[in-house]
C-alpha positions in Angstrom: 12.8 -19.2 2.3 9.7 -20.0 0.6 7.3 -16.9 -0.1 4.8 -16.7 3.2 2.3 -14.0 2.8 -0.5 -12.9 5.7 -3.3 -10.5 5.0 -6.6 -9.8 6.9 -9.2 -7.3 7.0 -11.5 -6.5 9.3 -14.3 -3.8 10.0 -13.2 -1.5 13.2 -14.2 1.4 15.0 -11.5 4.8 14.0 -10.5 4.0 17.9 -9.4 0.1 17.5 -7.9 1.1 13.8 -5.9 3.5 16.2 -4.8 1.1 18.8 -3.6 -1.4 15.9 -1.5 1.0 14.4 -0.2 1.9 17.6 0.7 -1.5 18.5 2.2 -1.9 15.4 4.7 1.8 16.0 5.2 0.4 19.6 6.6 -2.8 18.0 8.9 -1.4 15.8 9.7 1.4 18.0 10.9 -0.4 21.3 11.2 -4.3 20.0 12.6 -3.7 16.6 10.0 -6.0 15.5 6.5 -7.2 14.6 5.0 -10.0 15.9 1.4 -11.7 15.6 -0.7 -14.7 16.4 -1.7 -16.9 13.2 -3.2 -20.1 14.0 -2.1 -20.0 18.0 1.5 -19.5 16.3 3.4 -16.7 17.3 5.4 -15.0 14.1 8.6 -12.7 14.8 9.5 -10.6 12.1 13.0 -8.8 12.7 13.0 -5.1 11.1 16.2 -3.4 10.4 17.0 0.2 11.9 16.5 1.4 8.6 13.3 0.9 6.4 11.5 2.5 3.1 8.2 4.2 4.2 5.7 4.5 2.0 2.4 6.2 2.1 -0.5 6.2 -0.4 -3.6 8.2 -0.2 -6.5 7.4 -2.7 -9.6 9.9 -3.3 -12.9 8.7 -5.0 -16.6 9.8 -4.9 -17.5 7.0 -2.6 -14.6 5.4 -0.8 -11.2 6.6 0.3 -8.1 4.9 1.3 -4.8 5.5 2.7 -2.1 2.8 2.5 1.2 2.8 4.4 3.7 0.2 3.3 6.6 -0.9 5.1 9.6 -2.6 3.4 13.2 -3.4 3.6 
């Protein structure tokens, strides 16, 4: 399969970051996969039972990040 890579970013409010990412942990929770809308084209990714969770946490003066990374 050729490489196929999506990426977006957005300015939200704390609350609709918070529904995304629970979206996201309903998904993977209860469907045992992700799914979203690119181009009025639905994308099904399976996930396995089993993935490697990663989280990242960055500190500086004037920004600060956290990263979570999902791969199997």
């Amino acid at each position: 399969m050729d490489l196929y890579e999506f990426e977006t970013k957005e300015r939200l409010s704390r609350e609709e970051a918070a529904a995304r990412l629970r979206r996201l942990a309903d998904d993977l929770e209860r469907h045992n996969e992700v799914s979203l809308l690119r181009d009025g084209i639905p994308i099904r990714v399976a996930v396995p039972d089993e993935v490697t969770f990663k989280f990242e946490l960055e500190l500086e003066d004037d920004e600060q990040e956290i990263e979570v990374k999902l791969t199997w």
